[in-house]
Residue frames relative to the residue before (quaternion, step in Angstrom):
aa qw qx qy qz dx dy dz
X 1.0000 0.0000 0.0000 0.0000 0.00 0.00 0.00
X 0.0830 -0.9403 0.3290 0.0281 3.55 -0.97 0.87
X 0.1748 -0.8769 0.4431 0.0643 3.27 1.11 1.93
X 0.2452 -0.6356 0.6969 -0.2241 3.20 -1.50 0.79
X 0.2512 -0.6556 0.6882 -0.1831 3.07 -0.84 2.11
X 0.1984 0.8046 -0.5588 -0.0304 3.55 -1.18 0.28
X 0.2380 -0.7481 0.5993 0.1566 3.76 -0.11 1.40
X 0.2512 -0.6376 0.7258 0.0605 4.09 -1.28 0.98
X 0.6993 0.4540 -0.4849 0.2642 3.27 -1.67 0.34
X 0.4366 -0.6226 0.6302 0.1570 2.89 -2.18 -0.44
X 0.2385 -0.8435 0.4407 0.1935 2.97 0.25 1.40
X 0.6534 0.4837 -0.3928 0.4299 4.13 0.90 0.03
X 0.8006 0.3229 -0.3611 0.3526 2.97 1.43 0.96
X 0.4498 -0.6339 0.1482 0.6115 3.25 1.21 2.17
X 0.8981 0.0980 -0.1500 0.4017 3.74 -1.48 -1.39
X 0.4092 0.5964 -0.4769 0.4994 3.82 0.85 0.00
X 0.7589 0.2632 -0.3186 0.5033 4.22 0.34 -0.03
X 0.4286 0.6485 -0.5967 0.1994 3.49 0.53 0.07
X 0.4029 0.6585 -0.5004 0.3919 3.85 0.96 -0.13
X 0.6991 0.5601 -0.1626 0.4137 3.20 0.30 -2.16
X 0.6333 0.5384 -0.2426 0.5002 3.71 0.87 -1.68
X 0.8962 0.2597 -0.1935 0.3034 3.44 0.27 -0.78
X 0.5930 0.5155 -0.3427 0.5150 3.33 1.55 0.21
X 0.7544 0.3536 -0.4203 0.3595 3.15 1.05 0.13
X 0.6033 0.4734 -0.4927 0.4113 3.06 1.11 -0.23
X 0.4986 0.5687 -0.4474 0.4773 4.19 1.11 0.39
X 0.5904 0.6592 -0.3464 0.3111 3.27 0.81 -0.46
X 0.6569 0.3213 -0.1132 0.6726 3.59 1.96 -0.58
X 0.6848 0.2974 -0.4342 0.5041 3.18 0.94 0.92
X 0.5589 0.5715 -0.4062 0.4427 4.15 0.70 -0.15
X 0.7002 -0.5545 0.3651 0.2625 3.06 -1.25 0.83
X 0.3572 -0.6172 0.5342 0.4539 3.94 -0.21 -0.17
X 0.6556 0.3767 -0.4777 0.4473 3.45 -1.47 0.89
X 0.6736 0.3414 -0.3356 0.5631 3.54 1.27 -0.01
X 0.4902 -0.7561 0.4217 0.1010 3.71 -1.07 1.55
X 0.0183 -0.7247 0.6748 0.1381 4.10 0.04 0.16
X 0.1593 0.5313 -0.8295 0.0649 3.38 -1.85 0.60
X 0.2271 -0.5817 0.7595 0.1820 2.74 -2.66 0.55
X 0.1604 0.8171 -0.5524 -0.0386 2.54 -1.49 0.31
X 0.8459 -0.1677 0.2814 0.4209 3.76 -1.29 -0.01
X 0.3355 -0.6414 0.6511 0.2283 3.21 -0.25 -1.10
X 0.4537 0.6721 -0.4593 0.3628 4.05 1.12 -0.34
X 0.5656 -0.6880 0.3397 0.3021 3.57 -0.51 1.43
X 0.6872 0.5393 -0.2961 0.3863 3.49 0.96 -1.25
X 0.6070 0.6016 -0.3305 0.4004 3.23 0.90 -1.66
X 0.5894 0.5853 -0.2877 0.4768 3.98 0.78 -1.32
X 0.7726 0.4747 -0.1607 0.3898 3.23 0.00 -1.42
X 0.5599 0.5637 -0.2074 0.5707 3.59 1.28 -0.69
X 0.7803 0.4160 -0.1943 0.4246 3.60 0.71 -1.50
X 0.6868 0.4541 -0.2851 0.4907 3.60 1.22 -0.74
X 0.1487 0.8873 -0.4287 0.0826 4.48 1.46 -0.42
X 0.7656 0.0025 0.1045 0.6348 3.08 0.59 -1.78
X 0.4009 0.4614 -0.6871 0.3927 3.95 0.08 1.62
X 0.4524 -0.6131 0.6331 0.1369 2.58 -1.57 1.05
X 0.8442 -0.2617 -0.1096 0.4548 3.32 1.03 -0.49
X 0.4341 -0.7574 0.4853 -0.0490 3.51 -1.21 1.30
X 0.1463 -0.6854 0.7133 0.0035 3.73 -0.91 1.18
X 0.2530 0.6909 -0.6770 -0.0188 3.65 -1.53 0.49
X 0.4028 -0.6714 0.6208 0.0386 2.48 -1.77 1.44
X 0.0782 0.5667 -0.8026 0.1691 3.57 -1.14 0.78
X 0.6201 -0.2142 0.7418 0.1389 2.41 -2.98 0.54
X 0.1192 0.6413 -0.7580 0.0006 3.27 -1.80 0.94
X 0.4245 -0.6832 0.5899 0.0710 3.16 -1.64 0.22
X 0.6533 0.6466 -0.3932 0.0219 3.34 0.57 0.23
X 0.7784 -0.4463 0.2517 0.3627 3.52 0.86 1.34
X 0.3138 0.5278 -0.4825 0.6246 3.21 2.15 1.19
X 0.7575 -0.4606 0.2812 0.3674 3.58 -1.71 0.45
X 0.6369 -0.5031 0.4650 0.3537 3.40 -0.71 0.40
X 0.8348 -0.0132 -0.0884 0.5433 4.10 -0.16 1.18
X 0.4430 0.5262 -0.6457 0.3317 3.12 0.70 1.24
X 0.5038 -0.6497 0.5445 0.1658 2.76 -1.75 0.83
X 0.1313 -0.7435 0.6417 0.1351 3.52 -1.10 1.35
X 0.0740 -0.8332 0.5476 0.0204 3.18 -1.41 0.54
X 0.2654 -0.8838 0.3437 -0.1743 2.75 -0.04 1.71
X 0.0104 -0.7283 0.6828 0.0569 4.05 -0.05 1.14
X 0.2746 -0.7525 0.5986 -0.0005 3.56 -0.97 1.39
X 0.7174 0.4759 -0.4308 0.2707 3.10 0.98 -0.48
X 0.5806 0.6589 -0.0664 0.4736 2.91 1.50 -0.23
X 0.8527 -0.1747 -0.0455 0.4902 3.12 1.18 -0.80
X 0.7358 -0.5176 0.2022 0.3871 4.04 -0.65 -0.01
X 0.4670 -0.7431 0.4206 0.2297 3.57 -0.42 1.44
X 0.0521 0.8003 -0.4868 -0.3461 3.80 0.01 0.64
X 0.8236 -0.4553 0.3247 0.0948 3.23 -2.21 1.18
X 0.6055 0.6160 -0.2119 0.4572 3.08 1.70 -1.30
X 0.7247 0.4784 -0.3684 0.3319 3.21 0.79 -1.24
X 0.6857 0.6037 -0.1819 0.3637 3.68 1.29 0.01
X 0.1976 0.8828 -0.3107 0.2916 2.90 2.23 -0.12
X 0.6137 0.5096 -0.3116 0.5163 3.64 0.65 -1.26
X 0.7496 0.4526 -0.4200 0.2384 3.88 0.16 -0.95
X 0.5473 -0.4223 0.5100 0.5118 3.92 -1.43 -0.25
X 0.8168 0.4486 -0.2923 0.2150 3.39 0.28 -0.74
X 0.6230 -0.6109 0.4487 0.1933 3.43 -0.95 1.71
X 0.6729 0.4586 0.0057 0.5804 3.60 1.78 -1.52
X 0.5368 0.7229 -0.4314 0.0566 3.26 -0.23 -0.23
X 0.7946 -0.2378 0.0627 0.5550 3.73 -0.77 -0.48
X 0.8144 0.3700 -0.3523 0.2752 3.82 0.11 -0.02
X 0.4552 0.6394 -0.3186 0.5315 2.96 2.01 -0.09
X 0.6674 0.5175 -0.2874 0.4519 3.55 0.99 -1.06
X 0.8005 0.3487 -0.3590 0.3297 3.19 0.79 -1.03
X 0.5197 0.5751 -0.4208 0.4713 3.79 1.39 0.07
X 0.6488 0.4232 -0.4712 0.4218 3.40 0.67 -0.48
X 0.5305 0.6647 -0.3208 0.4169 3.47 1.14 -1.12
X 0.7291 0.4127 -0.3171 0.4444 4.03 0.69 -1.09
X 0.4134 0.6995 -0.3569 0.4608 3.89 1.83 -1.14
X 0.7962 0.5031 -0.1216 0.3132 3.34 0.53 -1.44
X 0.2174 -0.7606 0.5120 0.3347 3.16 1.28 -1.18
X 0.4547 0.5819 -0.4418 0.5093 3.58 1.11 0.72
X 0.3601 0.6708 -0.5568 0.3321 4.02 1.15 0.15
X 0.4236 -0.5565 0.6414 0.3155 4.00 -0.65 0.65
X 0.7021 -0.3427 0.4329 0.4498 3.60 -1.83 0.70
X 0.7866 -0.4059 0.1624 0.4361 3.05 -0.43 -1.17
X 0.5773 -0.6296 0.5124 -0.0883 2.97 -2.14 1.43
X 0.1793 0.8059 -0.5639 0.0188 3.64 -0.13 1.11
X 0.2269 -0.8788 0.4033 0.1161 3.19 -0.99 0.46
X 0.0429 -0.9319 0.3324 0.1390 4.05 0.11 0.81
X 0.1441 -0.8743 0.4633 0.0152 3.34 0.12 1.17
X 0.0977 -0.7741 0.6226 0.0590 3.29 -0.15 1.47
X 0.5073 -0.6340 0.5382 0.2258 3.74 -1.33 1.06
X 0.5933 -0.6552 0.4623 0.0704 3.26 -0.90 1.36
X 0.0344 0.7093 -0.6851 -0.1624 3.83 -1.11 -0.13
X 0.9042 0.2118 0.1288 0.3477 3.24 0.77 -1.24
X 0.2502 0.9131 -0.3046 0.1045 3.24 0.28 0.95
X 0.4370 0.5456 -0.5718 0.4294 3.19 1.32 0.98
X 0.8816 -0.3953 0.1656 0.1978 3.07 -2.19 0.50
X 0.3407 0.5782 -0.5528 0.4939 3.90 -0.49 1.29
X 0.4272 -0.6009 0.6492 0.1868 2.99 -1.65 0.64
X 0.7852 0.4264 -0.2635 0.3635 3.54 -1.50 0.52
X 0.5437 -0.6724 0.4932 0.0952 3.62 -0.58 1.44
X 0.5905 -0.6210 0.4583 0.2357 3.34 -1.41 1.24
X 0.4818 -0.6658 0.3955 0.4100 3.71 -0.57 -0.22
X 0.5856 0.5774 -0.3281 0.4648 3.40 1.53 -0.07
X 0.6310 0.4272 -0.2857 0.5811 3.34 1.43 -1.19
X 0.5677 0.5576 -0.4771 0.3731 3.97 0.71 -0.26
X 0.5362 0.6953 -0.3080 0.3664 3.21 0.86 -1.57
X 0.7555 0.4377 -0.2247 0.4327 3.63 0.52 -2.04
X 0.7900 0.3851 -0.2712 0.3926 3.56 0.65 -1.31
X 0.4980 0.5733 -0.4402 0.4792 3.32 1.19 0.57
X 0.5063 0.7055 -0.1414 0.4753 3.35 1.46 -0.86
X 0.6857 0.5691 -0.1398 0.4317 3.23 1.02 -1.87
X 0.7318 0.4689 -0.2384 0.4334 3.16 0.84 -1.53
């Protein structure tokens, strides 16, 4: 079986890395047999990285006008990633688009969670809000 972590974001853009932040600092705590990567957020790149897991956590930054460091939680396999909560990113593609094309396909991994820590801050600088710190401590 082949579990799969994935940290999203951009860490040069403060609450926009909390993905990246928290998968790596999981990466030295998870059992072995479970994979950590970062990345982008670009729909394809994802969809590509998650092929053969059977199963697959992602972390990302959302936006959707919920308090600053709450923690969404999100069972994809099951149900529909909303789009909105991604609004903030460049990408036209990104993680809820992939993972619908990904279910369309029948390439969706068993199962598919998703953690959507609320944003505060997401313009350019290095270094999490204290609310979004707070959660991705929390997360881990």
């Amino acid at each position: 079986m082949k579990r799969l972590l994935i940290g999203i974001g951009n860490p040069f853009r403060r609450d926009d890395g909390v993905g990246i932040h928290i998968a790596e600092k999981m990466r030295t705590l998870l059992p072995q047999g479970i994979d950590v990567l970062t990345q982008s957020g670009e729909g394809a790149t994802l969809m590509q990285s998650w092929l053969d897991a059977d199963q697959i956590v992602v972390v990302d930054a959302v936006r959707s006008q919920s308090t600053p460091g709450k923690i969404h939680e999100i069972d994809a396999s099951m149900r529909r990633v909303p789009s909105e909560f991604f609004h903030y990113s460049s990408h036209a593609f990104g993680v809820a688009e992939a993972i619908e094309l990904s279910r369309v396909l029948n390439q969706l991994p068993r199962r598919v969670d998703v953690i959507g820590i609320e944003g505060k801050d997401f313009s350019e600088g290095i270094g999490l809000t204290a609310e979004v710190d707070a959660a991705a401590e929390q997360a881990i």
